[in-house]
DRENMARPA-603902 format. One line per 2 residues: number of its first residue (from 1); their letters; for each residue x, y, z of C-alpha. Coordinates in nm, 3 decimals, padded with zeros to 5 digits. Last residue first. Example, Ala and Ser with C-alpha at 12.3 -4.5 7.8 and 13.67 -1.06 7.14 Angstrom:
BEGIN
2) SA) 01.367/-00.106/00.714; 01.230/-00.450/00.780 .
//
This chain:
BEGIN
115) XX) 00.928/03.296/00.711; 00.662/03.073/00.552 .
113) XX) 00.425/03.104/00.235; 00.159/02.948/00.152 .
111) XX) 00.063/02.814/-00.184; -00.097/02.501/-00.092 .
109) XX) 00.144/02.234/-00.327; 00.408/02.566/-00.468 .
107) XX) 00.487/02.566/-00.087; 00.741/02.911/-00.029 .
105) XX) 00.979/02.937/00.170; 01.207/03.288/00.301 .
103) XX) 00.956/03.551/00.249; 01.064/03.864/00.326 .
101) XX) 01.087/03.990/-00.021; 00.938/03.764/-00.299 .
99) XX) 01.123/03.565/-00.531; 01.502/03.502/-00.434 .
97) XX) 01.420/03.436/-00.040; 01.169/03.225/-00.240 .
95) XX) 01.348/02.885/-00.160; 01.072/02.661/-00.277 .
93) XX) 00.933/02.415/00.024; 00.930/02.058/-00.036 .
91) XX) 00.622/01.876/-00.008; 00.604/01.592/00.241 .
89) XX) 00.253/01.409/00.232; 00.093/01.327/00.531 .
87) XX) -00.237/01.490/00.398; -00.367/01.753/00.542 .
85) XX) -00.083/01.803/00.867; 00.219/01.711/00.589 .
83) XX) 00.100/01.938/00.337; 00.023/02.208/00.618 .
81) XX) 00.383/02.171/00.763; 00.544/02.184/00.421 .
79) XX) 00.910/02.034/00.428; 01.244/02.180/00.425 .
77) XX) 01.379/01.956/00.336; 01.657/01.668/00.458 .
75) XX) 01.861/01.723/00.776; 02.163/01.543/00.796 .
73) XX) 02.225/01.331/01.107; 02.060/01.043/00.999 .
71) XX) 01.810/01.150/00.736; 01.595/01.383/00.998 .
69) XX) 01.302/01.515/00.760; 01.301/01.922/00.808 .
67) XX) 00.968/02.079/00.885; 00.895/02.430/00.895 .
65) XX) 00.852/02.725/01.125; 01.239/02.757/01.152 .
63) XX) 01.311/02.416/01.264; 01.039/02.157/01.339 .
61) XX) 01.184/01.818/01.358; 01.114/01.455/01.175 .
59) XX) 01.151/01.082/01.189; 00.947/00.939/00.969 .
57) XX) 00.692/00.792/01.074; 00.644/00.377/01.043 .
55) XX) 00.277/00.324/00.849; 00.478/00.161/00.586 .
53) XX) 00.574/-00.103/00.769; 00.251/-00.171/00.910 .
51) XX) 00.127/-00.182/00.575; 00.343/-00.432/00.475 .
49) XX) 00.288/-00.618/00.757; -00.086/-00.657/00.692 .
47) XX) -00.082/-00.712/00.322; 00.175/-01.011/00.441 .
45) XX) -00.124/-01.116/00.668; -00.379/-01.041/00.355 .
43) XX) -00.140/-01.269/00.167; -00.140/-01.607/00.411 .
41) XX) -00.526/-01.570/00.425; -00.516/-01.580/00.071 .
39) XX) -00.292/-01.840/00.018; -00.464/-02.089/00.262 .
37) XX) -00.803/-02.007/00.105; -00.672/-02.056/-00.217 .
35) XX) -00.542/-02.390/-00.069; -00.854/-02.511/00.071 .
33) XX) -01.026/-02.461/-00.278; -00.835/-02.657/-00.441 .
31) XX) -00.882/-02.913/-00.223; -01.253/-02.884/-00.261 .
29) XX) -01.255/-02.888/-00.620; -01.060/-03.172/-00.598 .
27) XX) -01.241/-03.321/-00.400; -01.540/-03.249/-00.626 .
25) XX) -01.387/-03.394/-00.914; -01.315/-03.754/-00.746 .
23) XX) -01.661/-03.759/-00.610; -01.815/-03.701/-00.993 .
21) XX) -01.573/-03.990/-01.083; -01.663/-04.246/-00.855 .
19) XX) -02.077/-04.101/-00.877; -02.040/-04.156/-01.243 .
17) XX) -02.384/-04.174/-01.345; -02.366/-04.079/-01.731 .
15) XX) -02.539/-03.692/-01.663; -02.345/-03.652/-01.360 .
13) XX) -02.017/-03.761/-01.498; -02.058/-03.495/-01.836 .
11) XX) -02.176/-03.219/-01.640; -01.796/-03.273/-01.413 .
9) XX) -01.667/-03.302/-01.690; -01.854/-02.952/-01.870 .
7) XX) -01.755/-02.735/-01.533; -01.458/-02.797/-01.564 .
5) XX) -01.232/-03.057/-01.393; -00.928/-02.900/-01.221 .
3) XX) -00.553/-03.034/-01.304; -00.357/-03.033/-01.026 .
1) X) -00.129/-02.810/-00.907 .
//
């Protein structure tokens, strides 16, 4: 990249009459400026697809009044329902068959209890 004239050069050729070297400065302002442009419109498309990406679900099944994240053909969880519903967020379920009787998961995010 090219070195940019400040803001004191370009002062300087204005105040001596430079009009050669004030033209010179503001093309390369002006090229500079074209490939910022060109960078940022080339980032907010890889912004773009990145989000896209991300925005891919999971693939996911409801099993036993909760959700389990599919991880192949091994079943990952169990998940929160109302976590995920709220806020897409998958919070794992505590096994409180141990805990509380009759209550087989428990969501330490929302508190609620399934099973």
């Amino acid at each position: 990249m090219t070195d940019l004239p400040s803001f004191r050069d370009i002062a300087e050729s204005l105040e001596k009459g430079e009009a050669g070297k004030l033209e010179e400065q503001i093309l390369k302002l002006r090229e500079a400026a074209r490939r910022l442009q060109q960078e940022n419109s080339a980032l907010r498309e890889e912004i773009k697809e990145l989000q896209a990406e991300k925005r891919i679900e999971p693939k996911i099944e409801l099993g036993d009044g909760v959700y389990w994240r599919l991880d192949g053909k091994e079943r990952v969880g169990p998940f929160c329902p109302s976590c995920y519903h709220e806020s897409q967020q998958f919070v794992e379920l505590l096994d409180g068959s141990r805990y509380v009787a009759k209550t087989r998961w428990i969501c330490t995010a929302c508190n609620r209890v399934f099973g």
